[in-house]
DRENDO-1510 file (C-alpha; in Angstrom, 1 decimal, always signed):
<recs>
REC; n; res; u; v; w
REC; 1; UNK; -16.2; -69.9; +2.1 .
REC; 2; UNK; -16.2; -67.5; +5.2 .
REC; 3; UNK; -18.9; -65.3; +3.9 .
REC; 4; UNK; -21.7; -64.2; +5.8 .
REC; 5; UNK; -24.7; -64.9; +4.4 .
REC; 6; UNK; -27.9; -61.8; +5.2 .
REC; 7; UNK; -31.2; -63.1; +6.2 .
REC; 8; UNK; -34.0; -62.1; +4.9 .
REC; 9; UNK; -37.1; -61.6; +6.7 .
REC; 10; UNK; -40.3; -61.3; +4.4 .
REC; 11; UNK; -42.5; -58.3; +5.6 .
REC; 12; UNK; -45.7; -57.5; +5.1 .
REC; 13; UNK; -46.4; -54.4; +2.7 .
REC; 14; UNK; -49.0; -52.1; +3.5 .
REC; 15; UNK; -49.7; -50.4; -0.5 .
REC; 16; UNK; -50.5; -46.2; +0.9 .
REC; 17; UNK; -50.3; -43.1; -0.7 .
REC; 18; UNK; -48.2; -40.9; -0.8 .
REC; 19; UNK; -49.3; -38.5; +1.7 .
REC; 20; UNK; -50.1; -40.9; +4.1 .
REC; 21; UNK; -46.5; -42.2; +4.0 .
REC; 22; UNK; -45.5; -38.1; +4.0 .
REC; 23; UNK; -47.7; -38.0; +7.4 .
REC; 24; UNK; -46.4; -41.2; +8.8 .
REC; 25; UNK; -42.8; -39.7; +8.6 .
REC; 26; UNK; -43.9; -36.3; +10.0 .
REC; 27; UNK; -45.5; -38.1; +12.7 .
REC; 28; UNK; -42.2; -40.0; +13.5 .
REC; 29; UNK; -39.5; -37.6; +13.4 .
REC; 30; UNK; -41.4; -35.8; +15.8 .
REC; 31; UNK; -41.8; -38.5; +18.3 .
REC; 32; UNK; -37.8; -40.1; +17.9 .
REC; 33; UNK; -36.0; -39.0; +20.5 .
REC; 34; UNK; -38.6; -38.4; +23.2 .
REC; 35; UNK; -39.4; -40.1; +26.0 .
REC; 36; UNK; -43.1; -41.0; +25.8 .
REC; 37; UNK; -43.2; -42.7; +29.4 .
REC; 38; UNK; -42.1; -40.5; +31.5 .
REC; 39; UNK; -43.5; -40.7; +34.3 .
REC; 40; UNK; -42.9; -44.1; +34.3 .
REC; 41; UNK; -39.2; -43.7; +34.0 .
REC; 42; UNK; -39.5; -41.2; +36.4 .
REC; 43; UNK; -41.3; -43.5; +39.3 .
REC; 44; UNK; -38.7; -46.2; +38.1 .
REC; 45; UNK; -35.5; -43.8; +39.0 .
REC; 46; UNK; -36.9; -42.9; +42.2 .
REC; 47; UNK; -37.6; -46.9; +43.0 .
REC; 48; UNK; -34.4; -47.9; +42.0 .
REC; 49; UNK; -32.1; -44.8; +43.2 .
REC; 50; UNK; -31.4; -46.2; +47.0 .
REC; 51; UNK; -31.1; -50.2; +45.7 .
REC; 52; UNK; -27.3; -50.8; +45.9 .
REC; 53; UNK; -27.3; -54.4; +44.3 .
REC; 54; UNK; -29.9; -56.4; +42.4 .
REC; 55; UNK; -31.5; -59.6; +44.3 .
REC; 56; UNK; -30.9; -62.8; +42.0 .
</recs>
Protein backbone atom coordinates (compact mmCIF):
# COMPACT_ATOMS: atom_id res chain seq x y z
CA UNK A 1 0.00 0.00 0.00
CA UNK A 2 2.88 2.57 0.91
CA UNK A 3 4.32 2.60 -2.56
CA UNK A 4 5.28 5.53 -4.26
CA UNK A 5 3.83 5.91 -7.30
CA UNK A 6 6.49 7.97 -10.38
CA UNK A 7 4.89 10.63 -12.37
CA UNK A 8 5.17 10.84 -15.61
CA UNK A 9 5.44 13.83 -17.53
CA UNK A 10 4.76 13.51 -21.41
CA UNK A 11 7.54 15.42 -23.42
CA UNK A 12 7.68 16.55 -26.50
CA UNK A 13 10.12 14.57 -28.97
CA UNK A 14 12.13 16.40 -31.36
CA UNK A 15 12.94 13.19 -34.19
CA UNK A 16 17.12 14.52 -35.20
CA UNK A 17 19.92 12.82 -36.53
CA UNK A 18 22.41 11.56 -35.26
CA UNK A 19 24.90 14.08 -35.58
CA UNK A 20 22.88 16.70 -34.57
CA UNK A 21 22.18 14.93 -31.17
CA UNK A 22 26.37 14.15 -31.31
CA UNK A 23 26.70 18.16 -31.58
CA UNK A 24 24.06 18.97 -29.07
CA UNK A 25 26.05 16.81 -26.48
CA UNK A 26 29.43 18.40 -27.57
CA UNK A 27 27.88 21.63 -27.17
CA UNK A 28 26.69 20.85 -23.60
CA UNK A 29 29.52 19.14 -21.89
CA UNK A 30 31.35 22.10 -22.81
CA UNK A 31 29.12 24.65 -21.29
CA UNK A 32 28.06 22.42 -17.76
CA UNK A 33 29.90 23.68 -15.20
CA UNK A 34 30.54 27.28 -16.27
CA UNK A 35 29.27 30.23 -15.24
CA UNK A 36 27.77 31.91 -18.32
CA UNK A 37 26.70 35.20 -16.24
CA UNK A 38 29.35 36.36 -14.83
CA UNK A 39 29.45 39.48 -14.67
CA UNK A 40 26.21 39.36 -13.35
CA UNK A 41 27.20 37.21 -10.48
CA UNK A 42 29.96 39.34 -10.14
CA UNK A 43 27.93 42.83 -9.73
CA UNK A 44 25.57 40.72 -7.52
CA UNK A 45 28.58 39.69 -4.94
CA UNK A 46 29.73 43.08 -4.77
CA UNK A 47 25.87 44.49 -4.09
CA UNK A 48 25.29 42.03 -1.65
CA UNK A 49 28.88 41.74 0.17
CA UNK A 50 28.29 44.74 2.94
CA UNK A 51 24.25 43.70 3.50
CA UNK A 52 24.32 41.99 6.95
CA UNK A 53 20.55 40.93 6.99
CA UNK A 54 17.86 40.69 4.34
CA UNK A 55 14.82 43.39 4.63
CA UNK A 56 11.43 41.32 4.82
Amino acid sequence: MGQDKKTVKKANIISMSKATKQKIAEVTDEINGKNLFTDKIELAKKTLQNLKSLPI
